[in-house]
N, C-alpha and C positions, 0 to 999 in steps of 0.2 A: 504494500500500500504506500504510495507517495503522498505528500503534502497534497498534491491537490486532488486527491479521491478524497480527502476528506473533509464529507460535505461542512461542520464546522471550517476546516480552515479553507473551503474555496469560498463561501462565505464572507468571511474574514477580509479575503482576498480581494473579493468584488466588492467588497465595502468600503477598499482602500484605495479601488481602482477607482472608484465614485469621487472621493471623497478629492482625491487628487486631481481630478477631470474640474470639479466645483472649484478648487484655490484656485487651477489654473485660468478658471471664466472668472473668479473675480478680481486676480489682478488685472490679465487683458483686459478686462471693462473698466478698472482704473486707470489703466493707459491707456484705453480711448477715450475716458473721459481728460485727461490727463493733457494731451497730443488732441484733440482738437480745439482748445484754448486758445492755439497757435493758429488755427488755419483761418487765412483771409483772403484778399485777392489776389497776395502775391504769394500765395503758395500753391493756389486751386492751379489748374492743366488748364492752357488756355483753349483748348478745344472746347472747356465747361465754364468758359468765366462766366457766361449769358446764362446759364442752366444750371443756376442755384435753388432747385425745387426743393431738395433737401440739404443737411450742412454738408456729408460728405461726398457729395458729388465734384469729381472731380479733384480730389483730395488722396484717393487710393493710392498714389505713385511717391508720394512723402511721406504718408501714414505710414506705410509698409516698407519704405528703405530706414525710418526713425525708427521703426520697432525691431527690424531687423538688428541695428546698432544695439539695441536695448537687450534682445535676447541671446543675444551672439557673447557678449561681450559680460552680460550681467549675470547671466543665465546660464550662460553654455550651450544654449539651445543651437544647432545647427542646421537652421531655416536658410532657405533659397529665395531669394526674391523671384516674384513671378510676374509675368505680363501675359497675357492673355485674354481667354473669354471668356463666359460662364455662361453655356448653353442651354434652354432651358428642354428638359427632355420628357416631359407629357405636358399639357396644354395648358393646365392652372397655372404655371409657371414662367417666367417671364427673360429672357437675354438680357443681360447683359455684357453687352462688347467692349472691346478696349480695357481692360481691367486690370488692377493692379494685386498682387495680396501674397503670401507666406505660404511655405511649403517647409515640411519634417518631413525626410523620405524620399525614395526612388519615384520619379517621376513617369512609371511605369506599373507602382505598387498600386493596387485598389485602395489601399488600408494608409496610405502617405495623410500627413494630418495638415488640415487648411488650416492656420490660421486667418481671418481677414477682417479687420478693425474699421471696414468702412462698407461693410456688406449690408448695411441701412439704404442704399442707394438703388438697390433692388423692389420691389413690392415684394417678390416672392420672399423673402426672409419677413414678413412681417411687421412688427415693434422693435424686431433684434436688431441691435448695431454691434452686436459681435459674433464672432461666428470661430468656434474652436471644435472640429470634429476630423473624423477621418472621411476621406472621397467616397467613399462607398456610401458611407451613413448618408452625408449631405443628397448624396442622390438620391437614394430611395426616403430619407426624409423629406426635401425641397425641391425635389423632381429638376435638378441642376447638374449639368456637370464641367467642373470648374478646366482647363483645358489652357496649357500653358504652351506659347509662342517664343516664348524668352524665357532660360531660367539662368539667372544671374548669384555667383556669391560675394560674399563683402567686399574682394578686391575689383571684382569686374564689376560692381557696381560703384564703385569711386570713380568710375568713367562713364557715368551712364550722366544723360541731361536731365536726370533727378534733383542730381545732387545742388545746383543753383536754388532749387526750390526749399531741400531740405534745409541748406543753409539761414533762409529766408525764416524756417520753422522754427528752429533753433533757437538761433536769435531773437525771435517773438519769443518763445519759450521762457528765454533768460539761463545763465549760465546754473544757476542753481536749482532748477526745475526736476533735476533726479539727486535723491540721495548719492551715487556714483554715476557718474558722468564717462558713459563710454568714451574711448578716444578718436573713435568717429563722427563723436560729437561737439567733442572737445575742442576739435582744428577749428571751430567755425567761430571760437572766443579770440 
């Protein structure tokens, strides 16, 4: 018998898997509440300066190279920036093109986990403006599926034409805006 035949400890287990899934939506949802403090007109994508129906529209491609710094560097986390689409795949559901958003994982895994701190910009997500699951779940929960054009990591993303914008974030931000201050974030003081 192994630990996880035993229904106490698989139990256990999935209690801790929960529980970890929940800190991790509440920090994310502090740093987007956190990280959109900063976003104005000179940090939105100007393809959306006109098409501010919601806040983070157009804000995806800062949101997600900041959080990247954040998690990379705070965290350990070893998220991909991503650009891309987010498909919508049965009918209640709605596209979203041009998109910005976080990647944990092979970009070929079902189970690679999204992060995307501006997924409010959709209908199909609802009330949520944060979105932390694996591609599999988000599809058959949100009938989406998230679909990457570009997957960038920290270094190839310091050359990407984000970074003019993130700097803008930053700066709005103020240098004391995170307890530790990645040094991707740093260079912009």
């Amino acid at each position: 018998m192994t630990l996880s035949d035993d229904p106490a400890t698989a139990a256990s287990m999935d209690h801790a898997h929960d529980q970890a899934a929940a800190d991790w939506r509440t920090a994310l949802t502090a740093y987007r509440n956190l990280v959109s403090k900063g976003w104005d007109e000179k940090t939105v994508h100007w393809r959306y300066a006109d098409q501010q129906d919601r806040p983070s529209t157009g804000q995806c491609g800062v949101t997600s190279a900041w959080l990247m710094a954040v998690l990379g560097e705070v965290h350990a986390v070893p998220a991909v920036y991503c650009y891309g689409d987010v498909w919508a795949v049965r009918e209640s559901s709605e596209d979203l093109p041009d998109h910005c958003w976080l990647e944990v994982g092979d970009a070929d895994d079902p189970d690679r986990l999204i992060v995307d701190l501006t997924c409010g910009q959709s209908s199909t997500f609802g009330e949520d403006e944060v979105l932390h699951a694996s591609h599999s779940s988000i599809r058959s929960s949100h009938g989406v599926s998230y679909e990457s054009v570009l997957r960038l990591g920290p270094a190839e993303l310091d050359d990407d034409e984000v970074q003019d914008r993130l700097g803008r974030l930053v700066t709005a931000l103020g240098p004391d805006h995170l307890p530790v201050m990645p040094e991707r974030l740093r260079r912009f003081f």
